[in-house]
C-alpha positions as CSV (number, residue, x, y, z in Angstrom):
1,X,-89.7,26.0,-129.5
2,X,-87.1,26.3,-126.8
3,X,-86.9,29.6,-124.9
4,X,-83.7,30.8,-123.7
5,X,-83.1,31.2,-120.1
6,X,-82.2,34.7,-119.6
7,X,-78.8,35.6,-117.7
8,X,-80.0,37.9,-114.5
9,X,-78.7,39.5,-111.3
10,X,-80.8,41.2,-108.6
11,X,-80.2,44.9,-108.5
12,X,-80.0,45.0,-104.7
13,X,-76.6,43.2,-104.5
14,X,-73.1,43.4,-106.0
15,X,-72.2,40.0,-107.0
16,X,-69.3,37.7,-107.0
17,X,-68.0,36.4,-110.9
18,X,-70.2,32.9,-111.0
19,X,-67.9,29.5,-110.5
20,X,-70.2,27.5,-112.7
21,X,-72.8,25.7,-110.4
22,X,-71.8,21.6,-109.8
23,X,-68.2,22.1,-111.3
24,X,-65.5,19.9,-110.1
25,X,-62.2,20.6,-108.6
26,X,-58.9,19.9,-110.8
27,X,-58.4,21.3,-114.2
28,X,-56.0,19.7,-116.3
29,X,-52.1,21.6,-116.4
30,X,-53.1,23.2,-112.9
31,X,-50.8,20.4,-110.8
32,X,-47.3,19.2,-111.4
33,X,-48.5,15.4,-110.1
34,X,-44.4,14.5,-110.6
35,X,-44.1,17.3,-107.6
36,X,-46.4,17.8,-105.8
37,X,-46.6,16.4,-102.5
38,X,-48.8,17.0,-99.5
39,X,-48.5,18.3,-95.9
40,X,-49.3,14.6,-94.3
41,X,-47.0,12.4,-95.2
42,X,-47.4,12.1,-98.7
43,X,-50.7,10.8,-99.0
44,X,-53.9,12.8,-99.3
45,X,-57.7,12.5,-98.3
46,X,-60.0,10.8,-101.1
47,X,-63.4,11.8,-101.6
48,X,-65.4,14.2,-102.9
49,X,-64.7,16.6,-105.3
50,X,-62.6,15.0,-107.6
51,X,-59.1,13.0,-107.6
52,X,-55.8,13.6,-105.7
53,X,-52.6,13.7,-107.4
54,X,-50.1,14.3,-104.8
55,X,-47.4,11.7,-104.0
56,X,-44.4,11.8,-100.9
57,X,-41.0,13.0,-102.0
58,X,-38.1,12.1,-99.9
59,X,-36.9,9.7,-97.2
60,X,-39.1,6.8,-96.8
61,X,-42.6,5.3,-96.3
62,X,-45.0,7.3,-93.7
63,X,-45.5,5.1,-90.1
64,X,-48.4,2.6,-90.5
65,X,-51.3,3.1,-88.8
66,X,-51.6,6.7,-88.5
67,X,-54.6,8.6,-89.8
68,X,-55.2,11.9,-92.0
69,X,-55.7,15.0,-89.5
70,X,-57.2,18.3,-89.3
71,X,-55.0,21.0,-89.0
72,X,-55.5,23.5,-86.5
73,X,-57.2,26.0,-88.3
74,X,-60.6,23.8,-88.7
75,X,-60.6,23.9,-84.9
76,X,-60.0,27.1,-84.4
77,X,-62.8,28.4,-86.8
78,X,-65.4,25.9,-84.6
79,X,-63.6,27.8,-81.9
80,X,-64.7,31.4,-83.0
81,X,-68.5,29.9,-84.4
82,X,-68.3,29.2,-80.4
83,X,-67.3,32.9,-79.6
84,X,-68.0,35.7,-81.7
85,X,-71.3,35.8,-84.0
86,X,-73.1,32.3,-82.5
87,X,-76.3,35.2,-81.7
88,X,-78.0,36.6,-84.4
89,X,-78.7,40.1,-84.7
90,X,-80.3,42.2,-81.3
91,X,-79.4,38.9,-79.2
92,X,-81.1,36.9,-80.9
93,X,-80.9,33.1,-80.6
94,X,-78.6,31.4,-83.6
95,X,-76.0,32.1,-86.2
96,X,-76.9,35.3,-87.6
97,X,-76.4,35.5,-91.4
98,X,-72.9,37.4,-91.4
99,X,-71.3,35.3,-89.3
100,X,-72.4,32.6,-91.1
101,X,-71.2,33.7,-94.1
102,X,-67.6,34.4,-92.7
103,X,-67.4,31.2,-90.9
104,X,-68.2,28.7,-93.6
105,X,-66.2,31.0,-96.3
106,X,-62.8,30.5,-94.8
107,X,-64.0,27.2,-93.7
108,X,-64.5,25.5,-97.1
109,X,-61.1,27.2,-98.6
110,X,-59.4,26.2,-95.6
111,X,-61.2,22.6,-96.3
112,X,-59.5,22.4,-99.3
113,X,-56.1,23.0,-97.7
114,X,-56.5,20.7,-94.8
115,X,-58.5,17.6,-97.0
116,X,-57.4,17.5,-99.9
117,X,-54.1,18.7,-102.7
118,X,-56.0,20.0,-105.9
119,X,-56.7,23.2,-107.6
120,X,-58.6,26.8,-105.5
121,X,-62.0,27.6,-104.6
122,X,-63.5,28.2,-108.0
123,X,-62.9,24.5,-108.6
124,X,-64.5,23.0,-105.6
125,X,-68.0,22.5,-105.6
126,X,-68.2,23.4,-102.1
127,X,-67.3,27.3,-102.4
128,X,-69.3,27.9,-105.5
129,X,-72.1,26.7,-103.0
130,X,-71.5,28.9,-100.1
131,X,-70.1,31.5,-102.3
132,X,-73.6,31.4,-104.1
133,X,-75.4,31.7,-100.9
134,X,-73.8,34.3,-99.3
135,X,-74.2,36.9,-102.7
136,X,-77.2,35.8,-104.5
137,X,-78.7,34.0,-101.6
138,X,-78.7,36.7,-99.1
139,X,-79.5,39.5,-101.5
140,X,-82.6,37.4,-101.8
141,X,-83.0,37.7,-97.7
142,X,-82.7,41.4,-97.9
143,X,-85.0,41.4,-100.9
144,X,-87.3,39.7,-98.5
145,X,-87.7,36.5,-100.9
146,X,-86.1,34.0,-98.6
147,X,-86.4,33.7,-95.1
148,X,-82.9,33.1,-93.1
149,X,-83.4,31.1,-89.9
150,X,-80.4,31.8,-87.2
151,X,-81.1,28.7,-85.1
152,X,-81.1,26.2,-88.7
153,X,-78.3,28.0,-89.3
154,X,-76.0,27.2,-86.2
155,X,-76.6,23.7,-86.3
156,X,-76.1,23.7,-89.8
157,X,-72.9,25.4,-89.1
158,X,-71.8,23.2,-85.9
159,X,-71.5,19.9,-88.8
160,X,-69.6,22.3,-91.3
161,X,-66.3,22.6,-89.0
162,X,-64.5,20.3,-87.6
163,X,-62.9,17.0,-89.7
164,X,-62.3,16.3,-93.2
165,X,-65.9,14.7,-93.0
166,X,-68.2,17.7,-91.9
167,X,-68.9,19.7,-94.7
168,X,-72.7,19.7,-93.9
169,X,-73.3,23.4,-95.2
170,X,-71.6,22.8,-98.7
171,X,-72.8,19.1,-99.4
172,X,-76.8,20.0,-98.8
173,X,-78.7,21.0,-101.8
174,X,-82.4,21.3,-102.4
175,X,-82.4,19.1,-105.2
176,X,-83.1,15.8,-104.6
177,X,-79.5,14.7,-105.3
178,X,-77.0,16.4,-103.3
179,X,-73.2,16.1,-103.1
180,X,-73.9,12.3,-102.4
181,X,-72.2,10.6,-99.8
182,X,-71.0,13.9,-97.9
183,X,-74.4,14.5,-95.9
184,X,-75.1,13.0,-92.0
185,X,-78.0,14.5,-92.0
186,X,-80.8,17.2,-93.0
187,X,-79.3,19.9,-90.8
188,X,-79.4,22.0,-93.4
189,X,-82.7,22.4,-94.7
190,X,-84.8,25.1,-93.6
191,X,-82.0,27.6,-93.4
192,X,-83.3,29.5,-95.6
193,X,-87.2,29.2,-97.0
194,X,-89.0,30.7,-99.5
195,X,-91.7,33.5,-99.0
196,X,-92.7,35.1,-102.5
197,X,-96.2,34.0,-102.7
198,X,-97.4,32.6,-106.6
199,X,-97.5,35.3,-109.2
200,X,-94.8,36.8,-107.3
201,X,-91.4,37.6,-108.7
202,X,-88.5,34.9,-107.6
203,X,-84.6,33.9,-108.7
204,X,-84.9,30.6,-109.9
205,X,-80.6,30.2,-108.8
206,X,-80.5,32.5,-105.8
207,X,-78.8,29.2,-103.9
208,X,-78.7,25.8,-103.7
209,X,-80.3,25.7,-99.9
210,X,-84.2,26.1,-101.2
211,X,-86.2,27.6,-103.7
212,X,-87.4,31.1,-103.2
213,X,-91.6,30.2,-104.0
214,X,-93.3,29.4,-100.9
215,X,-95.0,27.5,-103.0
216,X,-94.4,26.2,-106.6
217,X,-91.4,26.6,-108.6
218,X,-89.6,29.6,-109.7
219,X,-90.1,29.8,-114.1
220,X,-86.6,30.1,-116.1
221,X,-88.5,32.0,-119.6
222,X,-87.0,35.3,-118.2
223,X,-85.3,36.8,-115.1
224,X,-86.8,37.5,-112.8
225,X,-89.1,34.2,-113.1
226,X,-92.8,33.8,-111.4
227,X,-93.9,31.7,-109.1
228,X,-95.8,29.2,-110.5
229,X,-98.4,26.2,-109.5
230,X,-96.9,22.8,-110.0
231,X,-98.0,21.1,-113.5
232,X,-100.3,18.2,-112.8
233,X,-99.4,14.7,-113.6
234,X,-99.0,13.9,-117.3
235,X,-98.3,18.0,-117.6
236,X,-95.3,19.5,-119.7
237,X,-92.2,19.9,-118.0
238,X,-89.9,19.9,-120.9
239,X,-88.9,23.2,-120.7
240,X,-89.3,23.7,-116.8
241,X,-87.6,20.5,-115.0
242,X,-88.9,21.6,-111.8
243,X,-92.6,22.1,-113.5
244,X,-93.2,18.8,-111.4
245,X,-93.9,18.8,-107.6
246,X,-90.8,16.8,-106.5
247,X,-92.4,15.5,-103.7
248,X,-94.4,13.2,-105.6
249,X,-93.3,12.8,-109.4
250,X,-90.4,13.7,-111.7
251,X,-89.8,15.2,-115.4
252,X,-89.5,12.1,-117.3
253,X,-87.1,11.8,-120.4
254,X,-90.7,12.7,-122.6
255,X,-90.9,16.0,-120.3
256,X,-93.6,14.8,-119.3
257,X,-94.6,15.2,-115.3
258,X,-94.6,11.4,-114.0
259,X,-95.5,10.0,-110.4
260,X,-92.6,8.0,-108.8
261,X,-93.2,4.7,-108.7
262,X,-94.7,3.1,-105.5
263,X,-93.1,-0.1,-103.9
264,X,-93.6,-3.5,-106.0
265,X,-94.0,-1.6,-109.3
266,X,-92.2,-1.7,-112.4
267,X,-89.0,0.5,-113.1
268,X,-87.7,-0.3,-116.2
269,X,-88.6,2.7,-117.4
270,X,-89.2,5.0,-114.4
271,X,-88.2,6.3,-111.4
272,X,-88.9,5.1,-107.7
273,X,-90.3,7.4,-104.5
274,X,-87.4,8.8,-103.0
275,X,-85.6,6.6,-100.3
276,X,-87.1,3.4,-101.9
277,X,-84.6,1.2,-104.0
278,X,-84.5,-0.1,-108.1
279,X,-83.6,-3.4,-107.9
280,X,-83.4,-6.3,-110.0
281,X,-86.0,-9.3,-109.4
282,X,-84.1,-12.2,-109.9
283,X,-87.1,-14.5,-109.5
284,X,-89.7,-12.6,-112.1
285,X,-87.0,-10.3,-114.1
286,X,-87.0,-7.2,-114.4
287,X,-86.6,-4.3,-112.2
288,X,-89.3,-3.2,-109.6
289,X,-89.0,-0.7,-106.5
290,X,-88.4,-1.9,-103.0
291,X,-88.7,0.3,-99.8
292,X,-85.5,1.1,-97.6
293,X,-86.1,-1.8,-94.8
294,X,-84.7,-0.5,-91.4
295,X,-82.8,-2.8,-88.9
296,X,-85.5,-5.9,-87.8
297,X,-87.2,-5.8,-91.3
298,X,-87.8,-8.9,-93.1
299,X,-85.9,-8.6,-96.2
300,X,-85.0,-10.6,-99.4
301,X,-81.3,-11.1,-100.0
302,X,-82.1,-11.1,-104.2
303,X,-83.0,-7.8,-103.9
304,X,-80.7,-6.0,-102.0
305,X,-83.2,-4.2,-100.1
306,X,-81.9,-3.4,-96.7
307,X,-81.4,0.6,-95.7
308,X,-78.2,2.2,-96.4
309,X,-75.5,0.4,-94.3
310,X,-77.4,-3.0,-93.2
311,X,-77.1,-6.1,-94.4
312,X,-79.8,-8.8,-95.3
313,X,-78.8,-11.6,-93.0
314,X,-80.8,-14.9,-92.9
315,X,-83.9,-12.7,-94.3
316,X,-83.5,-9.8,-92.0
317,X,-82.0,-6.6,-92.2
318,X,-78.9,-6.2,-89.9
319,X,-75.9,-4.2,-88.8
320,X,-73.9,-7.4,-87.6
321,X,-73.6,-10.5,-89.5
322,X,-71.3,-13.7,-88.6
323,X,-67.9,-14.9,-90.0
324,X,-68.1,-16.6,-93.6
325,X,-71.3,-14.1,-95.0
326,X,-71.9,-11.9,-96.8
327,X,-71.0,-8.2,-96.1
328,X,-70.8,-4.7,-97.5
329,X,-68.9,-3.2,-94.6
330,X,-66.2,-4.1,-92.5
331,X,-68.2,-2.8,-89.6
332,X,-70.8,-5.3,-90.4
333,X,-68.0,-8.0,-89.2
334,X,-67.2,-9.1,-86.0
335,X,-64.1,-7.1,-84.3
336,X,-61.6,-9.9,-85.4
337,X,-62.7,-9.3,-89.1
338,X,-62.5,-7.6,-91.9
339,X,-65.1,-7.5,-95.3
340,X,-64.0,-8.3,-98.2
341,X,-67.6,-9.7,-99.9
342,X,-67.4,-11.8,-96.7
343,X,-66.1,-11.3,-93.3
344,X,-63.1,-13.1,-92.9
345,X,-61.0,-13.3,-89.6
346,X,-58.0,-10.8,-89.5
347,X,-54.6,-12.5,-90.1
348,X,-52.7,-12.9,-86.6
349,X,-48.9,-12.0,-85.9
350,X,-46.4,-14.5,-88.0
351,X,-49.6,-14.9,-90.1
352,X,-49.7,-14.7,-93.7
353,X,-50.3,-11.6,-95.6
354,X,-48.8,-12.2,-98.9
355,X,-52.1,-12.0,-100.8
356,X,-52.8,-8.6,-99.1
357,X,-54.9,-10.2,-96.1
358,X,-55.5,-8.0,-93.4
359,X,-53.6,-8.2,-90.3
360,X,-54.9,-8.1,-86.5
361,X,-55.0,-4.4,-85.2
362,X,-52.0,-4.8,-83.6
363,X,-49.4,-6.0,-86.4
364,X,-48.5,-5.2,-89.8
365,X,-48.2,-6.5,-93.6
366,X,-44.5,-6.4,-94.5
367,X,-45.0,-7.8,-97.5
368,X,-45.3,-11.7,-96.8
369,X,-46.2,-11.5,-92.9
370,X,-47.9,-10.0,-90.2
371,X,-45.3,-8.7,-87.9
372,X,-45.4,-6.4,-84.9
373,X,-44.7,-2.6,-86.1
374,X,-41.5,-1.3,-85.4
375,X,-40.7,1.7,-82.8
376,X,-37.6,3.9,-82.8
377,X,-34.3,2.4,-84.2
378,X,-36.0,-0.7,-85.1
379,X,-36.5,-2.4,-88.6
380,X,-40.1,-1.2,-90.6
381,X,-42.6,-1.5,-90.8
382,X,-43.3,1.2,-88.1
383,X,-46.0,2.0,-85.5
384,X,-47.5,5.3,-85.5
385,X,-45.2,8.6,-84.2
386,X,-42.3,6.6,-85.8
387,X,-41.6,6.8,-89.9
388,X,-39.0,4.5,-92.1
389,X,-36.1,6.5,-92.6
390,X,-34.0,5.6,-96.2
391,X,-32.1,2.4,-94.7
392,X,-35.4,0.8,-93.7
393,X,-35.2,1.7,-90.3
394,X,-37.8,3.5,-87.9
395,X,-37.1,6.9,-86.9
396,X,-39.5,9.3,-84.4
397,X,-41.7,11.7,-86.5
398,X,-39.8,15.0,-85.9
399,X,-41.5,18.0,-83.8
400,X,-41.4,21.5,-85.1
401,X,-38.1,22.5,-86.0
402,X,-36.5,19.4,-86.6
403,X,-34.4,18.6,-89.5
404,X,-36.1,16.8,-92.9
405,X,-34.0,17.3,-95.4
406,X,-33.4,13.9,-97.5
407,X,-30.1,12.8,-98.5
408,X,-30.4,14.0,-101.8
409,X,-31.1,17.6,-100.1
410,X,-35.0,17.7,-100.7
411,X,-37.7,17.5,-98.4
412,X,-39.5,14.8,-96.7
413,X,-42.9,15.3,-95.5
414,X,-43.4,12.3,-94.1
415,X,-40.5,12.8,-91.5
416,X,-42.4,15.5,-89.3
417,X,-45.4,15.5,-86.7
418,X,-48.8,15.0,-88.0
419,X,-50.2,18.8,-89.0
420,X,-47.0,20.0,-89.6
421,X,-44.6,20.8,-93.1
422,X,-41.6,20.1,-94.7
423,X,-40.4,24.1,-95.2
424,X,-37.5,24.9,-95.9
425,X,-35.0,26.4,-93.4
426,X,-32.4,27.6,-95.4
427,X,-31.9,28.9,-98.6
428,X,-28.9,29.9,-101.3
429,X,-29.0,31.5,-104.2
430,X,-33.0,31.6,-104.2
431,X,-32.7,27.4,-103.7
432,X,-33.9,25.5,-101.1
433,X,-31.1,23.7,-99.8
434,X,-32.5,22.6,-95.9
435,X,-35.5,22.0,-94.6
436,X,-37.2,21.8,-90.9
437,X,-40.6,20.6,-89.7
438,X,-42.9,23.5,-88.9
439,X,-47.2,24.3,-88.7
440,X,-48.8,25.7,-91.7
441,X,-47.6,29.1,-92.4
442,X,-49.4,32.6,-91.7
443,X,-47.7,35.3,-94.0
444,X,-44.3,35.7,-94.0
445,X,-43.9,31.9,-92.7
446,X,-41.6,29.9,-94.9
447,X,-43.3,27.4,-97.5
448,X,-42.7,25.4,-100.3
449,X,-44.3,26.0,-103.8
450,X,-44.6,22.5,-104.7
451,X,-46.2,21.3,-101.6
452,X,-49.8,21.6,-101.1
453,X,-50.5,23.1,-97.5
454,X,-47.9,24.5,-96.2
455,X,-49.1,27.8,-95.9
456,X,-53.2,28.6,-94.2
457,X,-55.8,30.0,-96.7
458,X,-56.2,32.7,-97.4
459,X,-52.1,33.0,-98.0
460,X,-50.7,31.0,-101.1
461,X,-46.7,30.2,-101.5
462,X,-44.7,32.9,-103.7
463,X,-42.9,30.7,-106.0
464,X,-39.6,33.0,-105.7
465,X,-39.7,34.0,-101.9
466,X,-40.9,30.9,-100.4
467,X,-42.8,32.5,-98.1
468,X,-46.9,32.3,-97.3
469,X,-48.3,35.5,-99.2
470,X,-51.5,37.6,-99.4
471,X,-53.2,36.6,-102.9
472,X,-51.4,38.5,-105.7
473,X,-52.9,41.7,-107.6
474,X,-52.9,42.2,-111.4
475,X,-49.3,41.5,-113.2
476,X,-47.7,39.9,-110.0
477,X,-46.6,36.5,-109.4
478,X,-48.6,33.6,-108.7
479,X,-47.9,30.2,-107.7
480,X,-48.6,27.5,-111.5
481,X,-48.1,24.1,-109.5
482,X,-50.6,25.1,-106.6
483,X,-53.1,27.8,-107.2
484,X,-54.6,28.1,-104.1
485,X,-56.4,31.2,-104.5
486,X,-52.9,32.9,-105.5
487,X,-54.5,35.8,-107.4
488,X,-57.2,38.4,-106.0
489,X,-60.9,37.3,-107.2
490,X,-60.9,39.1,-110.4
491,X,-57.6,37.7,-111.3
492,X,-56.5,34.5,-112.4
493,X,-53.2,32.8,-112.5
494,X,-51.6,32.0,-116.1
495,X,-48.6,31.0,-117.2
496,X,-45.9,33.1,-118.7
497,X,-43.2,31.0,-119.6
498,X,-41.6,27.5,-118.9
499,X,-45.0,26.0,-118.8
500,X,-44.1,22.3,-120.4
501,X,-42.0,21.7,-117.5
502,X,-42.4,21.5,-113.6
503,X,-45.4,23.6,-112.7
504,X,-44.0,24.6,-109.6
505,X,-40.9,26.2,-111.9
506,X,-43.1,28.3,-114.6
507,X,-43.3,31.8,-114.3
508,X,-46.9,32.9,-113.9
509,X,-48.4,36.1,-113.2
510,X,-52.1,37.5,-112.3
511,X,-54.0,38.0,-115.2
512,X,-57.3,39.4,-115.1
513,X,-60.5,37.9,-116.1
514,X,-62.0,37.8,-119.5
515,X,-64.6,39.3,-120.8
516,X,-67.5,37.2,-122.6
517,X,-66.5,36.2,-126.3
518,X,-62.4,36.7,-125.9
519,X,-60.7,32.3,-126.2
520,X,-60.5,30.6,-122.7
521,X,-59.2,27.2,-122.0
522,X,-60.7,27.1,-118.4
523,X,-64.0,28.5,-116.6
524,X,-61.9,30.5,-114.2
525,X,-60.6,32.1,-116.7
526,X,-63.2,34.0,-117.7
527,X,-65.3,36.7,-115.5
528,X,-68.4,34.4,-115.9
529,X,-66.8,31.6,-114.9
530,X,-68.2,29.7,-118.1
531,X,-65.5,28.8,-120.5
532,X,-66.9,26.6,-124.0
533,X,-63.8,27.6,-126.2
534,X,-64.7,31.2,-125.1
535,X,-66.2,32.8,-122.6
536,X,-69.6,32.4,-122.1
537,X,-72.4,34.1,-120.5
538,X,-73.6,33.1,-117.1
539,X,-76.9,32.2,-117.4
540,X,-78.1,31.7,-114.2
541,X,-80.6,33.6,-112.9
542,X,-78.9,34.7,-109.7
């Protein structure tokens, strides 16, 4: 019979509401995708953590060629890791466990400001991982179950700042599937490691960065668990996923405790050691496991069997492979090419494009050619610092304080400076009716609800004001279209009225959380953070 895990906190800590471990960013109703735009020209970063909605209102295309940027405020935070808290505690060598707690905080909600146009913190993966870490996960420090290493920690730190790509510290898990894609390394590990000896007493969900058993794995029965011995191969696991010693087998769909799969076996019907490949033998049938084959390697093109990124060229596994083959990459292809399932050879100027064929570095697709971009007063396409204004002309991208108010009156992000907004400048009867180029807004600074951006976390855009505000307390207004945090942590934002229309025009107010039991329609909703028609119980054992 199945034994229910136990919901647990440890006594020695005050703990944040739970975000609901591996949730994704973007719930339904929470963005007005008609409205809302972003900071950069209308186009937002892809990747991980769910899908972007925003789209450019206003005057034109953005300039061709130009790439998404990190606003200043990712700097500045590598800035201050540089300054203030890089020692640990007494001098110590490192990032000392505070500092690296505020750091990556603000870091991964001013991420989400910088990288990407959806939903707040409790929505992104990322915080609920940090977040996790610095309650549960350094209660467990203090409680002398973990160990917190300062020197892991600053490097782990150094990849988690910086561009839209370094989020190091929030991708890296334990398991042996972390946020995949988002990790450049294994910086991360061993910033924390697990002392309680077997027998003792351990958090099985303290964090994501290791398990608090020195040895063994942490039992889920009741909370506290106990460090336990690994099962032995062929041993039950059906109740205890991590029963198995992950090094060296997995908890099979039987839960039963099953080796991985050496190279040139059969896995139909099982898993393969970790960094080797599945892959389908088109000569005998069936599936078998190949190893990862590094740069050199003799490899077999039917089985796709090359390390991540390399190519199986001739029989050998390569990084750079000629004109006409096969590719995965562009960077794969010489410099003149491009990969689309084979390098091909970059269409030159007066070329043709019409089939959406890439064109040299130099030029760009207008539709049915390759022509050289446009620059100031000339016709678009346009080269980069230059955007298409509404007649199809290229204008220069306009510096802070310049006017980018569209014909029609609105705004037009895609008219300023990379890293800065369309805000407006002037307002009449509580509307927008100009608007000037200008950075993202501290409080007070002007901003515009509908936009994701414009103002710097931890400040949200008052939908009335227009101005960058503090988060909102109970019964105050919040922002519908962009939550962004809008409401102090044991509030959340829900709308009062007008909420079939524009989100960005409902009337909204701080709300705060529910209690377990009471009808939710969304995990941050609720004080647990676990919404299944009503508010559920957080059940990990933090």
């Amino acid at each position: 019979m199945a034994v229910g895990v136990v919901a647990c906190s440890d006594p020695t800590k005050k703990h944040a509401p739970a975000d609901g471990a591996g949730g994704e960013a973007g719930e339904a109703g929470e963005t007005d995708s008609a409205s809302v735009t972003t900071g950069d020209g209308g186009t937002s970063a892809s990747g991980a953590g769910g899908s972007d909605t925003g789209s450019a209102t206003g005057g034109g295309s953005t300039s061709a060629g130009g790439s998404d940027t990190t606003s200043s405020s990712a700097a500045t935070s590598a800035g201050e890791a540089g300054g203030a808290g890089m020692a640990g505690a007494g001098g110590t060598a490192g990032l000392g466990i505070d500092a690296f707690c505020e750091l990556l905080q603000a870091r991964a909600r001013s991420w989400l400001r910088e990288c990407r146009s959806f939903g707040d913190s409790a929505d992104f993966w990322g915080t609920q991982r940090i977040d996790r870490f610095c309650s549960s996960g350094r209660a467990a420090v203090e409680a002398g179950r973990l160990e917190y290493d300062p020197v892991q920690a600053e490097a782990c730190a150094a990849l988690s700042v910086g561009g839209c790509e370094d989020i190091e510290a929030f991708a890296y898990s334990v398991e042996s599937i972390p946020q995949a894609g988002w990790l450049q390394s294994n910086v991360c590990e061993g910033v924390v490691s697990g002392l309680v000896p077997l027998g003792g007493s351990c958090h099985a969900d303290s964090t994501d960065y290791a398990y608090e058993c020195a040895e063994g794995y942490c039992t889920t029965e009741t909370c506290p668990g106990t460090c336990t011995a690994y099962a032995s191969l062929g041993g039950d696991c059906e109740l205890e996923p991590k029963a198995c010693d992950r090094r060296v087998a997995y908890c099979n769909s039987e839960g039963d405790c099953q080796a991985f799969v050496e190279p040139g076996g059969s896995c139909d019907n099982a898993q393969c050691t970790p960094g080797d490949f599945c892959r389908l033998d088109e000569t005998e049938g069936g599936s078998r496991c190949v190893p990862a084959i590094e740069p050199g390697g003799n490899c077999d093109p039917a089985l796709a069997q090359c390390a991540q990124n390399l190519e199986c060229y001739l029989g050998v596994c390569t990084d750079q492979v000629p004109l006409g083959a096969e590719c995965v990459d562009t960077a794969h292809c010489p410099a003149s090419a491009y990969c689309d399932g084979t390098c091909i050879a970059r269409v030159p100027v007066d070329g043709d494009c019409s089939l959406g064929q890439i064109c040299v570095d130099e030029a760009l697709c207008d539709g049915s050619s390759c022509v050289i971009p446009g620059t100031e007063d000339e016709p678009c396409p346009c080269a980069s610092g230059s955007y298409c204004d509404e007649d199809g002309i290229c204008q220069v991208l306009g510096a802070v304080g310049v006017d980018c108010t569209t014909a029609e009156g609105g705004p037009s992000p895609s008219q300023c400076e990379a890293d800065l907004r369309c805000v407006p400048s002037q307002i009449e009867t509580d509307v927008p009716v100009a608007f000037a180029c200008q950075p993202q807004g501290g409080e007070g600074d002007p901003c515009l609800p509908q936009t994701a951006n414009t103002c710097r976390a931890p400040f949200f855009c008052h939908p009335t004001s227009f101005t960058c505000s503090v988060p909102a307390a109970a019964d105050e207004v919040c922002n519908f279209a962009l939550v962004w945090d809008s409401c102090q942590p044991d509030q959340y934002c829900a709308c009062t009225s007008n909420c079939d229309g524009l989100a960005h025009q409902a009337t909204a107010e701080c709300t705060a959380r529910l209690d377990d039991g009471t009808e939710c329609a969304a995990g941050k909703s609720c004080a647990s953070g676990v919404c299944s028609s009503t508010c559920q119980p957080d059940l990990l054992c933090r």
